[in-house]
C-alpha positions in Angstrom: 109.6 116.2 89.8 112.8 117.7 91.9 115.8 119.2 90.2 118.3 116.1 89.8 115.0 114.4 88.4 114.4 117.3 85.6 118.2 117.3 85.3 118.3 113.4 84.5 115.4 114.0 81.8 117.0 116.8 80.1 120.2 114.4 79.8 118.2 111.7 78.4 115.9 113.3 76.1 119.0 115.5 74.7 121.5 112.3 74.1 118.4 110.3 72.8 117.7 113.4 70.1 121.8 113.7 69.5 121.6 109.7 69.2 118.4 109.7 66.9 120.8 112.5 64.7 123.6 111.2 64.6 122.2 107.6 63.5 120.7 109.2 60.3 123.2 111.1 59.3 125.7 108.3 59.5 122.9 106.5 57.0 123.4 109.6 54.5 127.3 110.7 55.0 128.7 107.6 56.3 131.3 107.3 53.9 131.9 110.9 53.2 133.0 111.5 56.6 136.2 109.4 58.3 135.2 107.1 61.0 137.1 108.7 63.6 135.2 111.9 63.8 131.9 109.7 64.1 133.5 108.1 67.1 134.2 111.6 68.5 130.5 113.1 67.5 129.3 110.1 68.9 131.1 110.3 72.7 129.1 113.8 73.0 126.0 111.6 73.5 127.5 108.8 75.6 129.0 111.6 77.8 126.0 113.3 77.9 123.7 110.4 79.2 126.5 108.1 81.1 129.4 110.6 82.8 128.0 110.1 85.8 128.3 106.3 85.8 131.8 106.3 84.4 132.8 108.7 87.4 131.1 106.5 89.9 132.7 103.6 88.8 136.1 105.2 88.3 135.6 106.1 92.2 134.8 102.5 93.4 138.0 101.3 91.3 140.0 103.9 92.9 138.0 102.5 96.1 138.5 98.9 96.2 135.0 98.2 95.6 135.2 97.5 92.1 132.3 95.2 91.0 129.3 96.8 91.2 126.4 97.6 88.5 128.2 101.2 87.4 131.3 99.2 86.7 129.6 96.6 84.4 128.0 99.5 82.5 130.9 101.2 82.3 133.1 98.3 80.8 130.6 96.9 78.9 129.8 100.4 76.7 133.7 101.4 76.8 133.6 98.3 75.1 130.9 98.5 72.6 132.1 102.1 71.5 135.8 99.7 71.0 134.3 97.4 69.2 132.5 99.7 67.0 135.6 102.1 66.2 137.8 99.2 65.7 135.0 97.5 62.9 134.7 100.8 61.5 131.1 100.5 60.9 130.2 103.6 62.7 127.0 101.7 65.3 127.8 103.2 68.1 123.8 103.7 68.9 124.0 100.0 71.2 126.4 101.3 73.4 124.8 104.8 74.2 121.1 102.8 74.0 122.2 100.7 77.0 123.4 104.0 79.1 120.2 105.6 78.0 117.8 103.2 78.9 119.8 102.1 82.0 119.1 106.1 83.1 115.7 105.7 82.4 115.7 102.7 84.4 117.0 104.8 87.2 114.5 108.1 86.7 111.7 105.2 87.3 113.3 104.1 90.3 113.6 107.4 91.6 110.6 108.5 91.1 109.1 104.9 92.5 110.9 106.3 95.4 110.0 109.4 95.5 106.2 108.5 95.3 106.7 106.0 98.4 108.6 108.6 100.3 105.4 110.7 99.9 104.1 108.7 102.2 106.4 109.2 105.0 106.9 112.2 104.3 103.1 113.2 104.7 103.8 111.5 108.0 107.2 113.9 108.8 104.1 116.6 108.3 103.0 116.0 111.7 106.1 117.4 113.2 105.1 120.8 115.0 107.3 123.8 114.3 106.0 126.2 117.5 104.0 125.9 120.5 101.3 128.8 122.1 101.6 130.0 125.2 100.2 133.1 126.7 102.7 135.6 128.3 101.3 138.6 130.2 97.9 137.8 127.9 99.4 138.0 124.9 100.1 134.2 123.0 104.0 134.2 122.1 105.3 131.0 120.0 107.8 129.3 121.2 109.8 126.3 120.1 108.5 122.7 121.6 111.1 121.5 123.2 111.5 124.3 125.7 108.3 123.7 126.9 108.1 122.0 130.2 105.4 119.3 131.7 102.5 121.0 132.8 102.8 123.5 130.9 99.1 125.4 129.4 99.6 125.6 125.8 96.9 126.7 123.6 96.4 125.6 120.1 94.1 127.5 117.5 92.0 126.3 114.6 94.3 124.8 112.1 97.3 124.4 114.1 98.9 121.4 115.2 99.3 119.7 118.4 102.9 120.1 119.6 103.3 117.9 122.9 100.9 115.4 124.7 98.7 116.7 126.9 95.0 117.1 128.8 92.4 119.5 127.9 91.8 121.7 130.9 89.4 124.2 128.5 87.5 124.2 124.6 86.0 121.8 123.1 86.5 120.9 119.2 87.6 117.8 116.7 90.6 116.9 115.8 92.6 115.5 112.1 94.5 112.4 113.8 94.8 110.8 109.7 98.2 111.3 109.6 98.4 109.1 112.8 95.8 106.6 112.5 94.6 106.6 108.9 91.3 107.2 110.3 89.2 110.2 107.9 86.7 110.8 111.0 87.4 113.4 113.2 88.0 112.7 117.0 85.9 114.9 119.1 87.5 116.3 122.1 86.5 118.3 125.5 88.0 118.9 128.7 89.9 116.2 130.5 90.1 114.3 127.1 93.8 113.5 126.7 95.3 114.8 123.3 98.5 113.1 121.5 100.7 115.3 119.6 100.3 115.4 115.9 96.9 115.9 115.7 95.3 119.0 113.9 92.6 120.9 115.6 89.8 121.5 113.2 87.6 123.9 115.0 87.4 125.2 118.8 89.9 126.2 120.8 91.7 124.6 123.1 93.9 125.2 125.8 96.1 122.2 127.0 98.3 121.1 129.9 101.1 119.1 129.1 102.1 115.9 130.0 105.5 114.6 128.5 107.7 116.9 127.0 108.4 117.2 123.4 111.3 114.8 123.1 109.1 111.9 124.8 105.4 112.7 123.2 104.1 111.1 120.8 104.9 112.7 117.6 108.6 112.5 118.6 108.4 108.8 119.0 106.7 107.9 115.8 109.2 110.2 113.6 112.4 108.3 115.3 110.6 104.7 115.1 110.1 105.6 110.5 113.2 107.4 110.0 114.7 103.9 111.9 112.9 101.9 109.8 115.0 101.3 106.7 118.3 100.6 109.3 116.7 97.0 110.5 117.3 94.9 107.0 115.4 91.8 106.7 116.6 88.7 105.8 115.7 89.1 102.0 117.5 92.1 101.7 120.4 90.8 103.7 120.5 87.7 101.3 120.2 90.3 98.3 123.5 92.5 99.4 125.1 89.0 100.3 124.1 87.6 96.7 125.5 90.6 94.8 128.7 90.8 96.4 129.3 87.2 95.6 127.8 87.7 92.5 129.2 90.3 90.4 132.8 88.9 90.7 131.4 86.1 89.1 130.2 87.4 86.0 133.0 89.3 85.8 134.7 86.7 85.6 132.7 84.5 83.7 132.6 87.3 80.7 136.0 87.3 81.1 136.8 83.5 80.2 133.6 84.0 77.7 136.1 86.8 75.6 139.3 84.8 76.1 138.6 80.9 76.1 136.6 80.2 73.1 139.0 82.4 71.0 141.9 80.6 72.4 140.5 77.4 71.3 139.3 78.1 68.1 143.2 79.4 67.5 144.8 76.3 68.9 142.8 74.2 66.4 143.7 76.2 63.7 140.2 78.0 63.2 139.7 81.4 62.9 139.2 83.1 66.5 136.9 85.9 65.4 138.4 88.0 68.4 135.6 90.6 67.5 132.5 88.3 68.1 133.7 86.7 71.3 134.5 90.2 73.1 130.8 91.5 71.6 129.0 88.4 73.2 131.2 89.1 76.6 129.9 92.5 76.8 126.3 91.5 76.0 126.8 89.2 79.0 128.0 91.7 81.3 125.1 94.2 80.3 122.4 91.3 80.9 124.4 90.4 84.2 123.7 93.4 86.2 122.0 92.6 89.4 120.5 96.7 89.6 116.5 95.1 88.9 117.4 92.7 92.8 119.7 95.6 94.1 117.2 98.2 93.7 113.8 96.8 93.8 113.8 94.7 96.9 114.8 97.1 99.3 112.1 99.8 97.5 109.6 96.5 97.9 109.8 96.9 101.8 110.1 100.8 101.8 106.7 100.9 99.6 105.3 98.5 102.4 106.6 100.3 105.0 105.2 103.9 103.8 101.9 102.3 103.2 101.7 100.9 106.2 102.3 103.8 107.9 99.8 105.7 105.9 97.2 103.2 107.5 98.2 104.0 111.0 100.3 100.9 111.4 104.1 101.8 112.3 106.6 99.1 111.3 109.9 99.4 113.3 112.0 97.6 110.4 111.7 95.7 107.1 113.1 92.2 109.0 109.6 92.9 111.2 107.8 93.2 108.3 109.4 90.2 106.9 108.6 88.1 110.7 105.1 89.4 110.4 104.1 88.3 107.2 104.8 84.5 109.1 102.6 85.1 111.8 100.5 81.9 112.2 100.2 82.6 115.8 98.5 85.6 117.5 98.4 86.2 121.9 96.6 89.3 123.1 96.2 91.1 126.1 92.3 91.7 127.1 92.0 94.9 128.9 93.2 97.8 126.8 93.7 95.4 123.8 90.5 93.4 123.1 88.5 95.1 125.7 88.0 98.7 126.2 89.8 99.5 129.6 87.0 101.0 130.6 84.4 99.7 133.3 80.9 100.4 132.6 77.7 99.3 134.4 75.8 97.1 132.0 73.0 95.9 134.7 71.6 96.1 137.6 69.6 93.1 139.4 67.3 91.9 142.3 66.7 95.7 143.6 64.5 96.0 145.6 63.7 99.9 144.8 63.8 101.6 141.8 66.8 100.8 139.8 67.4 104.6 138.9 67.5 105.3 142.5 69.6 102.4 143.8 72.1 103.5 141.0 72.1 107.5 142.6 72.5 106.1 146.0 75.4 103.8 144.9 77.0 106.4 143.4 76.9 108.8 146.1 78.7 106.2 148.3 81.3 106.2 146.2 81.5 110.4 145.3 85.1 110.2 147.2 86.8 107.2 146.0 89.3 107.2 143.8 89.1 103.2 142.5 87.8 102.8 139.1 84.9 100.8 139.7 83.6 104.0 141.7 84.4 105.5 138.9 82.4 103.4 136.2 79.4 103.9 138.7 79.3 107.5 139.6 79.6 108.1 135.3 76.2 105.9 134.8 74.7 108.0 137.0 76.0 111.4 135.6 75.2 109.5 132.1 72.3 109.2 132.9 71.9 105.4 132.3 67.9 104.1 132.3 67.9 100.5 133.0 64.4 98.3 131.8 62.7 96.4 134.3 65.3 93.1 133.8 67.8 95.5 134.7 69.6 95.5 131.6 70.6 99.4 130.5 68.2 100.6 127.6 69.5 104.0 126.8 72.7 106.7 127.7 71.2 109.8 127.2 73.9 112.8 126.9 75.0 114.3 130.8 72.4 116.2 132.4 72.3 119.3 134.6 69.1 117.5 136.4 71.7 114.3 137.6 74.8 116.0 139.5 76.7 114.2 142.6 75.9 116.7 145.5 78.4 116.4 148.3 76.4 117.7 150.6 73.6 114.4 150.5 77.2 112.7 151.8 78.1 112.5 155.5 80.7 109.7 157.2 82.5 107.5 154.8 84.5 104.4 155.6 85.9 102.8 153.4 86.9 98.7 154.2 90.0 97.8 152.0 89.5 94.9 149.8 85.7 94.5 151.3 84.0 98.2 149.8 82.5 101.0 151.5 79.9 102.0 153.7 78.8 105.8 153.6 75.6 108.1 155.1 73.5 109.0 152.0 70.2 111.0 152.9 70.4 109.8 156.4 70.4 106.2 155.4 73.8 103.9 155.5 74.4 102.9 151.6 76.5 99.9 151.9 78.6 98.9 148.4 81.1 96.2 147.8 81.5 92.2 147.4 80.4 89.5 149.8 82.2 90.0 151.9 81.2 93.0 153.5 77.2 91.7 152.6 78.3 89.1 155.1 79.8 91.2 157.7 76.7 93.4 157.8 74.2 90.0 157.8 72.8 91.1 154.2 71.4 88.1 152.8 73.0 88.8 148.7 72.0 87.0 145.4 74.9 86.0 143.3 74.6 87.0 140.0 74.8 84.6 136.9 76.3 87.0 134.3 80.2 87.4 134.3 81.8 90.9 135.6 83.1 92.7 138.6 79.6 92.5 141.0 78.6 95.2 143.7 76.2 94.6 146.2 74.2 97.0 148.0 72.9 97.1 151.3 70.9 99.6 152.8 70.4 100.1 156.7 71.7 96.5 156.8 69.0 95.0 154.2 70.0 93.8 150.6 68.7 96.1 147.7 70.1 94.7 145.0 73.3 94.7 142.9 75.4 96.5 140.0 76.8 94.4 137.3 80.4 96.0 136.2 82.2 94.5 133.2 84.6 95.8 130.8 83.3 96.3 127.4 84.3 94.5 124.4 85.7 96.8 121.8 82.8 96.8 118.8 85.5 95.5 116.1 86.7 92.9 118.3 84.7 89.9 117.0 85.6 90.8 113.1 89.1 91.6 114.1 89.4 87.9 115.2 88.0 86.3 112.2 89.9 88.9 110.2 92.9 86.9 111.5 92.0 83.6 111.0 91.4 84.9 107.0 94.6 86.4 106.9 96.3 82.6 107.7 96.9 83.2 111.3 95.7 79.4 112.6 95.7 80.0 116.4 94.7 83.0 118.9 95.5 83.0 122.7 94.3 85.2 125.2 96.5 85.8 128.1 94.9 87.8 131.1 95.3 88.9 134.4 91.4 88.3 135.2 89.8 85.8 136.3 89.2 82.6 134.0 85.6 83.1 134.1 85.9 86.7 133.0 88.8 85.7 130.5 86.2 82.7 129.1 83.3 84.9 128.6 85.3 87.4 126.4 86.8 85.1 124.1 83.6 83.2 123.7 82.5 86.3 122.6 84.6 87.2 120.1 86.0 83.8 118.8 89.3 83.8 120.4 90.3 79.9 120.8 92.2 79.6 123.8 91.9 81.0 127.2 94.8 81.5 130.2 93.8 83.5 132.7 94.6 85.1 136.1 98.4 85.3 134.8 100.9 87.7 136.5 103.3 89.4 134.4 105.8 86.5 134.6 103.6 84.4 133.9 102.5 86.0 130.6 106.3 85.6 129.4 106.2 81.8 131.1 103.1 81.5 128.3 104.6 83.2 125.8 107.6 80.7 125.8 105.6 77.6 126.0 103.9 79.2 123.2 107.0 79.7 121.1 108.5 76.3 121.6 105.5 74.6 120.7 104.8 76.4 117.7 105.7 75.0 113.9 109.1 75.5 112.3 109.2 78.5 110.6 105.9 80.1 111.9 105.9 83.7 113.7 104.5 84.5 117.0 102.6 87.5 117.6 101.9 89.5 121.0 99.6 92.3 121.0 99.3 94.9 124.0 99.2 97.7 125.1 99.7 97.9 129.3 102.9 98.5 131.2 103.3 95.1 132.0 103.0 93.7 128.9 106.4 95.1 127.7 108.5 92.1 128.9 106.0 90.0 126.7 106.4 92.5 124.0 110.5 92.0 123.6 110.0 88.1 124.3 107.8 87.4 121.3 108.7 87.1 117.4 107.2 90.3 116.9 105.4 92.5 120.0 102.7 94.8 118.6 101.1 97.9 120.6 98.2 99.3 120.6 99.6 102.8 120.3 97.1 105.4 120.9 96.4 104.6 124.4 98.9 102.4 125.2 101.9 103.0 127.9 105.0 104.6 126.7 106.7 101.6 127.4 105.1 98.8 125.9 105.7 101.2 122.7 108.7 100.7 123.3 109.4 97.1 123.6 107.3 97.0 120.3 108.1 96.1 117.0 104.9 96.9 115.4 102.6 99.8 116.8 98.6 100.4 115.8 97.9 104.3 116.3 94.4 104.1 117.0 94.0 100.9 119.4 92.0 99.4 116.5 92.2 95.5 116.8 91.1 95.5 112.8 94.3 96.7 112.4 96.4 93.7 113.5 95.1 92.0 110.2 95.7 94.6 107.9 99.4 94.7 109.2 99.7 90.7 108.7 98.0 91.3 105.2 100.4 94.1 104.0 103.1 92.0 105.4 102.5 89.3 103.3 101.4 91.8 100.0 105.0 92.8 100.7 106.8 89.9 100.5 104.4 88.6 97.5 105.8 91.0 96.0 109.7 90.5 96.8 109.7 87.4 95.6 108.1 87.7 92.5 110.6 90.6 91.9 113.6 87.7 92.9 112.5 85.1 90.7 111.2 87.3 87.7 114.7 89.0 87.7 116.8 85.9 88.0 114.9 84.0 85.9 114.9 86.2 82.8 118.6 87.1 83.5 119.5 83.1 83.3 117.8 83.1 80.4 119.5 86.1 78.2 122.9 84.9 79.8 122.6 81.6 78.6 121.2 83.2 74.8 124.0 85.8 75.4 126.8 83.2 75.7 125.4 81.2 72.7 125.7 84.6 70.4 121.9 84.6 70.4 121.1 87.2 72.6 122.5 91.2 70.8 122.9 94.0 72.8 119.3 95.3 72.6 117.9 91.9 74.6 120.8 92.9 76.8 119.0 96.2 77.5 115.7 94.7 78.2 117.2 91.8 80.6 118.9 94.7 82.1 117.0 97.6 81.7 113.4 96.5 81.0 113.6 94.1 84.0 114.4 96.5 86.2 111.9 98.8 85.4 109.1 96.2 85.7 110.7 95.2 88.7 110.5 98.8 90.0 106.7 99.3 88.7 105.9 96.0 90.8 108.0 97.3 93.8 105.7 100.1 94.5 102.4 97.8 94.3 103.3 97.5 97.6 102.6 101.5 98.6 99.0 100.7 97.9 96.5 98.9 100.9 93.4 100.4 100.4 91.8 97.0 98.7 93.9 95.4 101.8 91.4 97.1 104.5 88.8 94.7 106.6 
């Protein structure tokens, strides 16, 4: 509990005990003492409890913005205490009751607050306060944003990652929760690429940086939440809208509720019972108050907001919250998104030696090239990948010192752009690549009949076999999909630069239902349109990615979510949702809260308005007393509030 919170209690508890005093003694010296002086004792309470409300609506009078929820309070229990002193029945207890529980009302909503800005505020945690770097061997700490790219930094056990960057020495885990949501710890060693934020958990590590402070990754996700709450959604624009329009009109209606009947009654000779008329206009003003829609629908989406956050999911702004909880429509990238982005070699077929062996000589061949296929090879080997006797990969032992690439087994390389390479390897020419080159050396090759990237070997001019390279499916692909489909989204599209056969394959896999492939950036926005003018009224399309070229795509659909971790600074960007951890899971749980969210708001809208139409209508008929004006006011807001932050909580929400 802060200060202004304990402050607010102490007012409350004292003017509820000065109340709770007062009320029995005017039951034992009401007539001995002169009503005045009650009045008087009386204001100490009011005061006490509601100065704060009559100075705030004393400034928006002075302000031009006079109707408001502190103005209703204030003329409604000015008016009470009136009525009361004029009556001279010394029950003054309604009007400080409806200031007293109307601060109660607001100690919930703050602390409703506070709890949801826990969450973001765990979040603000990640924010580093110094960086290590050594200086003439000794580590001096320095603030992050004077650190330059490439800098070595070195962060120790416990401390947190300041700035982006590569591990060029240590190996130990790292706490990404307060990024991802994820409890396990992320093991890390050199070359690994670190994102600020982070906490290192055990070794060492020395890093070089990458971006600077201002542009890593920790700086990026503190502007995108403490942006969040400036982009309204349409329910909370419709909310300040409605209240604007609405407050003059109860004014006003209380106002003819005071004055007409009264009038009438006099004109036909009838007693106008002043008294009861202004009582029943004040009731109505109390029960008016919009404060349960004012205050609880904006809280809804900053609950949803923080919670999401606290899952790894970053929402750039309640109206994308709002847009997502629509989505009926999902696209994704493959590489990076669905798949990996990493090649692996996941066969190797028709060799005519030992598989093990064709593997070393391949990836000798390829020590000195930089393309990522090379790559994926010259890893299986280091891996130490076994492959059974169908050529299909049994196990990846951890890296051996027994399997190293030795330079010197090398001799002339040439490498044939677009075609592959040809290179000595222990005196014998190791030729790698597609058909092409097969057919411009005379090697009779087997196609394969799997789907992936294929490289044929050739050695001295015969065929020996080839390697099967494919990307690899991320494991939660497949349930991320069907996640979808049980969170209401009806269609998925893949759109992908591969090939269609490649394209096929992987959504077949993982249950994707529609397939357009070998698209050029361009063309991924050309798709994205047809998409969106095809789709139903009302329904919200989704693009998930996470590549440099899927930015465009990003901005064009409904909402653009990235895959955050790993993905390029600028599709992060363009993005109006991003997952920290690249987990495709996650795109459901973000729909999910979405919708909890709005679930929520509109329960909250038609609970409050429809309980407030009810005690105004009993509160124009003379039904309704001051006390049901405090619950329609007061009581609704609260449960309004208590409902509001429902929305904080996702754990049952997780797939």
């Amino acid at each position: 509990m802060n200060k202004k919170q304990k402050k607010m209690l102490w007012r409350i508890l004292t003017a509820a005990v000065l109340m709770a005093v007062l009320h029995f003694a005017v039951k034992a010296y009401g007539d001995r003492v002169h009503e005045p002086v009650w009045f008087f004792m009386y204001l100490i309470p009011y005061l006490t409890v509601g100065y704060d409300i009559l100075l705030k609506a004393f400034k928006g009078i002075r302000n031009g913005q006079v109707f408001d929820e502190n103005f209703l309070m204030a003329v409604a229990t000015i008016g009470a205490m009136a009525i009361a002193l004029i009556n001279r029945n010394g029950d003054y207890t309604e009007a400080i009751a409806v200031m007293l529980f109307y601060q109660v009302g607001e100690l919930f909503q703050s602390f409703a607050v506070d709890k949801s800005r826990k969450n973001i505020s765990a979040l603000m945690d990640i924010r580093p306060d110094y960086a290590n770097i050594e200086q003439n061997g000794e580590l001096v700490q320095v603030d992050p944003d004077e650190v330059e790219i490439g800098t070595v930094i070195v962060v120790k056990p416990g401390e947190k990652v300041p700035i982006d960057g590569v591990v060029v020495e240590g190996v130990s885990t790292l706490d990404t929760r307060a990024l991802t949501g994820e409890s396990v710890p992320r093991e890390v060693h050199p070359d690994s690429e670190v994102i600020s934020g982070c906490i290192n958990l055990s070794g060492l590590l020395k890093l070089r940086t990458t971006k600077e402070f201002g542009e890593s990754t920790v700086s990026k996700i503190l502007d995108m939440v403490e942006n969040a709450t400036s982009k309204k959604s349409k329910s909370e624009a419709f909310i300040s809208r409605f209240a604007k329009v609405y407050t003059p009109v109860v004014c006003a209606c209380a106002l003819a509720l005071a004055v007409l009947p009264p009038l009438f009654l006099l004109i036909g000779g009838r007693d106008p019972n002043w008294g009861s008329w202004v009582y029943r206009a004040l009731t109505f003003l109390v029960i008016s108050c919009p404060c349960a829609l004012v205050i609880s629908i904006p809280l809804s989406f900053f609950a949803g907001i923080g919670g999401a956050s606290r899952e790894g999911v970053l929402v750039k702004g309640s109206n994308y919250l709002e847009a997502l909880s629509k989505a009926k429509t999902v696209a994704f990238d493959k590489t990076g998104t669905m798949t990996k982005g990493v090649f692996e070699v996941n066969g190797i077929h028709h060799s005519s030696i030992d598989n093990e062996k064709l593997l070393e000589l391949t990836a000798h061949a390829e020590i000195f090239s930089t393309h990522p296929i090379a790559f994926s090879i010259r890893n299986a080997w280091l891996e130490g990948l076994v492959f059974g006797p169908d050529g299909e990969p049994l196990e990846k032992p951890a890296k051996s010192d027994e399997r190293r690439l030795d330079r010197e087994r090398v001799g002339e390389v040439q490498e044939i752009s677009g075609n592959g390479i040809i290179a000595e390897v222990d005196g014998k020419q190791v030729a790698a690549g597609n058909t092409k080159l097969m057919e411009s050396l005379g090697a009779a090759y087997i196609d394969c009949r799997q789907v992936g990237t294929i490289v044929h070997v050739a050695l001295d001019g015969v065929y020996a076999g080839h390697l099967l390279i494919s990307d690899v499916v991320k494991p939660t692909a497949k349930e991320a999909i069907r996640a979808l489909h049980d969170a209401g989204v009806t269609r998925t599209v893949m759109l992908t630069g591969d090939a269609r056969k490649v394209g096929e394959a992987v959504a077949k896999e993982i249950g994707i239902d529609e397939v357009r492939a070998e698209l050029l950036p361009g063309d991924k926005v050309a798709a994205v349109e047809e998409l969106l003018a095809n789709k139903p009224e009302n329904a919200v399309l989704a693009f998930v990615g996470d590549g440099i070229n899927d930015a465009p795509v990003l901005t064009r659909a409904d909402v653009g979510i990235a895959m955050g971790a790993l993905g390029s600074d600028a599709a992060i960007e363009a993005a109006d949702v991003v997952l920290m951890d690249d987990e495709p899971k996650k795109i459901a749980l973000a729909i999910r809260i979405a919708k909890k969210c709005m679930r929520i708001v509109y329960e909250n809208i038609w609970f409050a308005i429809g309980v407030k139409v009810i005690c105004l209508v009993l509160g124009a008929l003379g039904i309704a007393s001051m006390w049901l004006a405090i619950f329609a006011d007061v009581g609704v807001m609260v449960l309004a509030v208590l409902n509001a932050i429902r929305a904080m909580f996702t754990k049952n929400l997780r797939v």
